[in-house]
N, C-alpha and C positions, 0 to 999 in steps of 0.2 A: 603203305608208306604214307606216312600226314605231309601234308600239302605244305608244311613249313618244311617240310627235307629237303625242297625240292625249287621252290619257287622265291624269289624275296618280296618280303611284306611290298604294299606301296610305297612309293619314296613319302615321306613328311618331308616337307617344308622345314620345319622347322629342326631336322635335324642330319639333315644336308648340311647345313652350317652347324655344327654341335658346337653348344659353349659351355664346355667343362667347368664345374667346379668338384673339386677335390679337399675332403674335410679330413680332418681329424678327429674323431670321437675320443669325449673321456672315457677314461682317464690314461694320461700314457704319461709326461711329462711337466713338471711347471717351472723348468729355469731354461728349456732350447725346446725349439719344435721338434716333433719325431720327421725325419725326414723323408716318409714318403710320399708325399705332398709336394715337397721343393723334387722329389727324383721326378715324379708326372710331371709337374706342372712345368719344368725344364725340358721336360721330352717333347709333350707336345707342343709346348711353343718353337721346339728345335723343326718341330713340322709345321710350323704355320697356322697352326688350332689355336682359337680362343681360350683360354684357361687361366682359373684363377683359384686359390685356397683360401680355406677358411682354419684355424684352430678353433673348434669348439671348447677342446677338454681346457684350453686356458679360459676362454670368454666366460665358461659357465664358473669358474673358479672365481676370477676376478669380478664375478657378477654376485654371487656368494659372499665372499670375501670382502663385501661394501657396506658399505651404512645402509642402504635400502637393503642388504640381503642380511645383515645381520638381523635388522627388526623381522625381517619376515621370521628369520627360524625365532626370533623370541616370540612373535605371534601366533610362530606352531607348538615352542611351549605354554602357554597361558592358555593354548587350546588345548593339551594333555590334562585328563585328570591329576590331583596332587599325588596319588600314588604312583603313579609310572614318573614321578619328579627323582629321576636318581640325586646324588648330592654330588655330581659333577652337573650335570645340569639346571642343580638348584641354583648352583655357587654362581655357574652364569648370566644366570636373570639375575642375581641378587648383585650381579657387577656389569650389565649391561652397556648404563652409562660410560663405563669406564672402557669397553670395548667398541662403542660406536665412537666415542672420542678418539679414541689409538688407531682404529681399521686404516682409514687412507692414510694416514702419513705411512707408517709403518710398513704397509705394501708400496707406497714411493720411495721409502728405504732400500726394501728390498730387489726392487727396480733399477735403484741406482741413480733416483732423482731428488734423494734428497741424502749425501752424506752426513750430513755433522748432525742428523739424528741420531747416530751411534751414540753419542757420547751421553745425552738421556737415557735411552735405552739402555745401556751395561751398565746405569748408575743403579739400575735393578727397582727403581721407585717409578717408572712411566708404565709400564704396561702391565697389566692386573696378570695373577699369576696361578696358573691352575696348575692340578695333578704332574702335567709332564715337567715340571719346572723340578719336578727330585729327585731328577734323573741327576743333578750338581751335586748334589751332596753327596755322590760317591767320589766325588771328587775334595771334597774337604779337605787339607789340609793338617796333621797332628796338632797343631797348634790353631788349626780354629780360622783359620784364614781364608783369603776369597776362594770358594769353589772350583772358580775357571781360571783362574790366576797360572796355575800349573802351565796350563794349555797354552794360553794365548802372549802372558807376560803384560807387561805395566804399555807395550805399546800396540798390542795389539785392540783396539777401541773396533774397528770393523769387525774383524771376523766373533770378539766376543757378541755384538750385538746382532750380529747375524745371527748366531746359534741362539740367541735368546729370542730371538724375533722368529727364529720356525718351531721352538718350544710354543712361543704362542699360539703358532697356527695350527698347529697336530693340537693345544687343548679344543680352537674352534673345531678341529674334523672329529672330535672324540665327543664334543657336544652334538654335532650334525650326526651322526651314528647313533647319540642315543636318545634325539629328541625327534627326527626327522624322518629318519633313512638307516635301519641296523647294516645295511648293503656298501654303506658310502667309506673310500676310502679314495688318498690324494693319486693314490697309483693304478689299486686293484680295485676296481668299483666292482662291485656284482658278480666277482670272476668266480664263485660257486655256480652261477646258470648258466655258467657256459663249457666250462673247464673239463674234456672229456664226460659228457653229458651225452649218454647215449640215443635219446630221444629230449625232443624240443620241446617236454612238457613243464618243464620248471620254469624255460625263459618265457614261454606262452602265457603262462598263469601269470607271470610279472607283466608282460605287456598288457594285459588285459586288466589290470589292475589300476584303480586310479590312478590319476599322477599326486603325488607328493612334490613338495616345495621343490626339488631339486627335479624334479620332473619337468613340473610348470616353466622352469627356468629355461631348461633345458629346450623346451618347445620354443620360448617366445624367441628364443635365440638362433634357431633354426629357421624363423619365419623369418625374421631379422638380417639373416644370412641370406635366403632365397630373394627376399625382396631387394638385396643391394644387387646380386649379382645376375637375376634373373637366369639362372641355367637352366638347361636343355636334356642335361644329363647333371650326373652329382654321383663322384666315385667316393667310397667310403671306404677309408682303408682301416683294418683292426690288425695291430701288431701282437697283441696279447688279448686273452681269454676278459681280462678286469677293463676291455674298453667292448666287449661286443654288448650287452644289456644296451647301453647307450648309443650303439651304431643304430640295433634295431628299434630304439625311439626315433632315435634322428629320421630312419627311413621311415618312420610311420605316418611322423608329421609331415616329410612331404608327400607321401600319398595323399594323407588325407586333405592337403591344402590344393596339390595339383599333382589328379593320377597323373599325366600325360608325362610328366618328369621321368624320365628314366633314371632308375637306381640300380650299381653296380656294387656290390661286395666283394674287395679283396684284402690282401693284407698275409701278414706270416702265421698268424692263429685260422686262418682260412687257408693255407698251403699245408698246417701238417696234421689241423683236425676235421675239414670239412670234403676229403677227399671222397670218400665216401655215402657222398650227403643224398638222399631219398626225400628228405623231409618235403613236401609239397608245403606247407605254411610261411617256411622262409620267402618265398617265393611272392607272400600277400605283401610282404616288403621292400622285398629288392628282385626286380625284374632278372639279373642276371650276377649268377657268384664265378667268380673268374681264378685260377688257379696259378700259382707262382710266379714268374718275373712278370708283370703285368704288361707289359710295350708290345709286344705281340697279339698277345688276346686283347687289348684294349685298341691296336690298329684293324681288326677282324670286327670286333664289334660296330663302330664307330661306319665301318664300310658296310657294315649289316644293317643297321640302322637309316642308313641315306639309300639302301635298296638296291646297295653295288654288291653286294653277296651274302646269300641263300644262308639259312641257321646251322645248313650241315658241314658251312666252312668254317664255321665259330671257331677258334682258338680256344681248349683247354677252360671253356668254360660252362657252366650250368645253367639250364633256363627252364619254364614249363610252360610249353606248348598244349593245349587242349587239356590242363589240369594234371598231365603227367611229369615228372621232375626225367629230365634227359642232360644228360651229360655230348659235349660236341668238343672234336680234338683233332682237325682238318691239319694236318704237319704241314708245318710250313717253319723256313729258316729261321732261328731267335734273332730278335734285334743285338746285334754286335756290341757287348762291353762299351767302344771305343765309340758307337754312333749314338748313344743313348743322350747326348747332351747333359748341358750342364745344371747343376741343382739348380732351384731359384727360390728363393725367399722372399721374392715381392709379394706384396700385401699378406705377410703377415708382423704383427705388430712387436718387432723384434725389444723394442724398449719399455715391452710391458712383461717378460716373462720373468719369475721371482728365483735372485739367486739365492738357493736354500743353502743350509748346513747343519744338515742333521746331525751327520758323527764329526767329532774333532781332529781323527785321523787324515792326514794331508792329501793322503790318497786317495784314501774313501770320497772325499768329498768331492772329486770332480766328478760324479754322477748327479747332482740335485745343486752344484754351483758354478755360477756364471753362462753364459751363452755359447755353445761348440758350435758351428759348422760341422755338417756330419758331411760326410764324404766315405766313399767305397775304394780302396787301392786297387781290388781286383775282383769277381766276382765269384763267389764260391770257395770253394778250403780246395789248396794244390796238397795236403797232408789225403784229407779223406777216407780215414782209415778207423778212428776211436769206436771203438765196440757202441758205447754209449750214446752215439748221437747218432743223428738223422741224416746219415751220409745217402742213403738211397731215394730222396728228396734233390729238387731242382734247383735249390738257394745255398746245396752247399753241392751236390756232386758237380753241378755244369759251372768247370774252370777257367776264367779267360784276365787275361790282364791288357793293363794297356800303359802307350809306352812312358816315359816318366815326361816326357814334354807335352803332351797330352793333361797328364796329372797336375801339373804344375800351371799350366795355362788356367786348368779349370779353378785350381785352387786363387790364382789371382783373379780370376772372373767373380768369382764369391768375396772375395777381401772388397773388390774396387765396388762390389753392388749393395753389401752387409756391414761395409767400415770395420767390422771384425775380423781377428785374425786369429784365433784358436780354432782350431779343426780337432774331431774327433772321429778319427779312422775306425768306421765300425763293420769291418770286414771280420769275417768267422775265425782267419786268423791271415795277418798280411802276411804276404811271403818274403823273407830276406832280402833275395836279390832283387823286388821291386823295391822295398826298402831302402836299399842302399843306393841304388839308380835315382828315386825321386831324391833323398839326401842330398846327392851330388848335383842336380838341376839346381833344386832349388838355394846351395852354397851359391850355384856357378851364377842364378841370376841375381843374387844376395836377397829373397826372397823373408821377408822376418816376420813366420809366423811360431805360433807355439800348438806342439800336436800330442795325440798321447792317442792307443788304440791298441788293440789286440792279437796277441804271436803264440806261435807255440816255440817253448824255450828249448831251443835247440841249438845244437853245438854250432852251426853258422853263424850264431850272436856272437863273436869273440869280442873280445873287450875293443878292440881297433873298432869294429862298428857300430859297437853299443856307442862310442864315445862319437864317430862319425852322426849317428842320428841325434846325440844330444847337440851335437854342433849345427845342427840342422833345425834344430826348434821341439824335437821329441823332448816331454817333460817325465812323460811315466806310463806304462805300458801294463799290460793286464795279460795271464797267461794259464795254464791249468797245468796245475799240479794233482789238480783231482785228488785220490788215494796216495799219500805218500808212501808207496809200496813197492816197492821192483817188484815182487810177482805178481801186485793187483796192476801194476801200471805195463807190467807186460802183457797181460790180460787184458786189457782195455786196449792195447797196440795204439799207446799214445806216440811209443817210438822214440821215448827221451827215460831217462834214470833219474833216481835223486840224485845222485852225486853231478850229474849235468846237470840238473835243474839251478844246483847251490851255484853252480861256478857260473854259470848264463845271468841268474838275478844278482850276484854277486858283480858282475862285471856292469850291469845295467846301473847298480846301485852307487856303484863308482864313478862311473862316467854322470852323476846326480842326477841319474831317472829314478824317478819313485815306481814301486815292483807293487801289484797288488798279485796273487794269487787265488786261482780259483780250486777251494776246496771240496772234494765229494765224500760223503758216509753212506753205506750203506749197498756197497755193491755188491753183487754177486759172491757169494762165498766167503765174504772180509766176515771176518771173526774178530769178539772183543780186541783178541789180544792187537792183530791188527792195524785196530783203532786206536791203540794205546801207544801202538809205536807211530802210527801217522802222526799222533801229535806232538811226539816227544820229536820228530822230525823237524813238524811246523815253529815249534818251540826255538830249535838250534835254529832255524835260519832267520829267525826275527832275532834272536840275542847276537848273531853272526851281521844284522844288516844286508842280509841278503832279499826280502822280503820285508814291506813297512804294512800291506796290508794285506785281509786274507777275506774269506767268507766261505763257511762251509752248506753246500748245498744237499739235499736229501737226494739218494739219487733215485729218478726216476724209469722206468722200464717201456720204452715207446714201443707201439710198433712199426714204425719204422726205422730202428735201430737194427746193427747186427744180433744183441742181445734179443729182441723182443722177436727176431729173425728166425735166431738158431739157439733158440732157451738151452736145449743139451748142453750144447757147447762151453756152456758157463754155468752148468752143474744147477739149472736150476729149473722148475716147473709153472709154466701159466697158467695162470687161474683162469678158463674161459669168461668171454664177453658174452652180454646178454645182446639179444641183437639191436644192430645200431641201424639209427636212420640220421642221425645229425653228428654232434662231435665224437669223433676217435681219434685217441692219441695214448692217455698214460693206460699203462694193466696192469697188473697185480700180480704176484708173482709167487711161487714158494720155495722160499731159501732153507735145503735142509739142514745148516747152521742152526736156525732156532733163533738167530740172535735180535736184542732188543733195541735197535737200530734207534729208534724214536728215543726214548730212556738214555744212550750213549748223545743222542745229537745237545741235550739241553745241556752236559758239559762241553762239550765241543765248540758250543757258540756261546758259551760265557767266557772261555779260554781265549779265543780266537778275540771275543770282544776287547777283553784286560790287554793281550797282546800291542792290538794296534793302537793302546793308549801308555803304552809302555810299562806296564801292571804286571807280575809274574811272570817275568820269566824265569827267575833263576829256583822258582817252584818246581816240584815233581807234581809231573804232569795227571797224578793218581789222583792229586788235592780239588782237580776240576767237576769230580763227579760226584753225587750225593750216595753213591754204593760199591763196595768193593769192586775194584777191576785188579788187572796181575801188573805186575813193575815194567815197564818195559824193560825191550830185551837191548833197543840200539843202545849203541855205546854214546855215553854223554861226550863224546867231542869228535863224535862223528861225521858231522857237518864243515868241524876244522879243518880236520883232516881233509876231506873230500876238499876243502878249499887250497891247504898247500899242496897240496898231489900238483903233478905234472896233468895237463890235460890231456 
């Protein structure tokens, strides 16, 4: 037995007192903070800990996205030979000028510090205009008229200059990708070296690899950080595969500026891929990887660390002792839903995050526009049952709510500290009856915020509550429809029909919440035809206003799913894993269908796209694909039906 099982290290001085900070690594978000940095940094201060946050993944944007960060990348092209000059990055030095002029106002546009820039901006002559700008001209007009005119109308001056102003910025991240960094994206940076990577040898060779402009950035930004806040510890949370490359720079620079820093890795891309983690190298970066709700293992550490208990009480997390990687999981109670305190957003720079608008759909766009308040109604999914997903995991099997005066408190604790009042409820899926209880609180204190988050569409939505929650500030709610199949969706044991689904979003859509729907291709056993009829489904419930938005997803086979669980069961075969020492998560699978899932998706999300701009509907749904498929078989007023029917 090693003498760390057993004994706790010396106290340190210096972390008897811990003073947390909590970062954000790019890439996760650039119009709200990802929040789990405001859930720690409210927890611990609910305990009396020093603790502060940091967003890198915006600092490093908005550092980027400047006059000094633009000449830097034209400095990295002047340093490319003329042959790697594509003619998207030519076009850019050759308008340079014209883009160090526009950079700042146009990011205080999109701030929200400078309105009456819109009306430059949509006169379509201020900001130099590259490749993503033709994405409009599918929007033309028969007659030759404004592009976006459709969309927005003769008063819409904001929202057209918003969509023009993040055309511009997807041309800078398309220049940065091809002159800089092929890895760099606003969301998914680098998410191939991490993304179910069986060994940590593709993120190794990146780490070990110079820094690149986006690198460099990325460091001074982290010394920048350490030097304001001076911490003790520094928790790094990665919610997705496209922020971990950048987690593990972050941790590098502060080892190498000051080992003595402790560095902890969590996050939900560390909850369902790094369960299984051996890798001893991670370790040269982050002292300790902590697993699922973090208040617990992060109160075990913190008393581990000041020499009040031993490494074999560690809570559910990872560390390496004498060069070997040991996993430590001492049971002890979860921190209570109800005692976990309230988010906090102080210091981070709530008036600099960029409201985007990518797509034009009303829907779509509350993911990349304005600033939400993220908030949790209840912890975990009270359904827990979808073939598909990661029910056998801590973040959605362990179920706890709490009561609606509680919720409501916390929600005016956030309004009175953020001056903001949109919330977005990002629970796995809220459950009705808290839904309807905080609804009623928040009538009963006249409470006027505006909310939107995610449910599964079930016959408890009756129109009485859909319109109750719209009276309450709900604007538009997000739900899975997955495979529009009754036998794929009984197979998945989502536990809802299409013909519920229609009457559920239909009733949402009435009550004026906006419905987005989450679509799946490619499940177990779904055959063309299948697929043919899932759309001609999707089709009636946008021409019905049951659904304004959708997106269909590829589905993938976890193993921690019941699919990836019990393959038989859903008629299908795994392709074994080669052995893993770092990320597990997606596998591979063999569907004896045959069918060409990939080939069926690129009609499916052109469909889906026209859809949500009001494009084809009253098309046959055959006209979406570049190869023969069969007619569908649902009957074209199918969804009518299922709408006048008695429920």
């Amino acid at each position: 037995m090693h003498q760390s099982d057993t004994l706790p290290p010396p106290p340190n001085p210096s972390i008897a007192e811990p003073r947390v900070l909590s970062v954000i690594p790019p890439m996760t978000q650039l119009n709200t903070p990802y929040p789990s940095t405001a859930y720690l940094t409210g927890f611990l201060r609910s305990r009396g800990m020093a603790a502060v946050q940091e967003d890198l993944a915006l600092a490093l944007i908005l550092q980027l996205l400047s006059v000094d960060g633009l000449r830097a990348i034209g400095d990295c092209i002047d340093a490319l030979p003329a042959s790697q000059h594509s003619p998207l990055v030519q076009a850019f030095a050759e308008q340079l000028p014209r883009y160090l002029a526009t950079i700042a106002p146009t990011l205080a546009f999109l701030q929200g510090r400078d309105a009456t820039l819109a009306h430059r901006i949509a006169g379509r002559s201020f900001l130099p205009e590259g490749p993503r700008f033709d994405s409009l001209e599918v929007y033309v007009d028969d007659d030759g008229g404004d592009p976006v005119a459709w969309a927005f109308g003769a008063l819409g001056v904001q929202d057209r200059a918003r969509h023009l102003a993040t055309l511009y910025l997807n041309d800078i991240a398309d220049v940065l990708r091809d002159a800089v960094d092929p890895r760099f994206e606003f969301v998914r940076y680098a998410e191939s070296l991490a993304m179910s990577q069986p060994t940590f040898e593709p993120l190794a060779a990146a780490l070990a690899a110079p820094h690149n402009l986006v690198d460099r950035t990325l460091h001074s930004l982290t010394l920048a950080a350490l030097e304001r806040h001076k911490p003790n510890v520094v928790l790094v949370s990665v919610p997705f595969p496209g922020a971990v490359y950048a987690a593990f720079r972050i941790a590098q620079t502060i080892k190498a500026q000051d080992p003595s820093i402790v560095t902890v890795l969590g996050g939900g891309f560390v909850n369902t891929e790094l369960r299984e983690l051996t890798e001893p190298r991670v370790f040269d970066c982050f002292d300790f990887v902590t697993l699922d709700a973090g208040e617990r293992p992060l109160l075990a550490l913190l008393e581990h660390l000041a020499g009040k208990r031993s490494a074999s009480r560690l809570v559910r997390t990872f560390h390496r002792p004498a060069g070997e990687v040991r996993y430590r999981n001492f049971i002890e109670p979860e921190v209570a839903f109800t005692e976990v305190g309230t988010p906090t957003w102080d210091g981070l720079p709530l008036d600099r995050y960029l409201s985007l608008l990518d797509m034009l759909n009303p829907m779509h766009r509350l993911w990349s526009d304005g600033r939400w308040n993220k908030l949790t109604v209840a912890q975990g999914c009270y359904w827990k049952k979808c073939s598909f997903c990661d029910v056998s995991l801590d973040y959605i099997s362990r179920y706890e709510t709490a009561g609606a005066e509680l919720l409501a408190d916390r929600i005016e604790a956030i309004v009175a500290e953020t001056g903001q009042t949109g919330f977005h409820f990002v629970d796995e899926a809220a459950p009705p009856k808290a839904l309807k209880t905080l609804a009623a609180e928040l009538r009963r204190r006249d409470t006027a915020i505006s909310w939107w988050g995610n449910i599964r569409f079930e016959k408890s939505f009756t129109p009485a509550l859909c319109q109750q929650l719209a009276d309450s500030g709900c604007i538009a709610i997000s739900g899975g429809l997955e495979v529009a199949s009754d036998r794929l969706l009984a197979l998945m044991k989502k536990g809802v029909t299409v013909d519920q689904v229609a009457r559920v979003t239909k009733a949402f859509s009435d009550a004026g919440i906006l419905v987005h729907a989450y679509l799946m291709y490619g499940f177990p056993t779904q055959t063309v035809q299948d697929t043919v009829d899932a759309l001609e489904y999707v089709r009636q419930l946008f021409a019905a206003g049951c659904i304004q938005s959708g997106f269909f997803h590829r589905f993938a086979c976890t193993v921690h799913s019941p699919v990836g669980r019990d393959p038989a069961a859903y008629g299908i075969t795994l392709q074994p894993l080669p052995p893993v020492s770092f990320a597990k998560n997606d596998i591979g699978f063999i569907d004896p269908t045959g069918v060409d899932h990939d080939a069926l998706g690129v009609g499916l999300k052109k469909a889906i796209y026209n859809f949500m701009h009001g494009i084809g509907l009253d098309e046959d749904v055959r006209s979406w694909f570049d190869f023969s498929v069969p007619k569908t078989r649902v009957a074209r007023q199918r969804i009518a039906r299922a709408l006048a029917a008695p429920a």
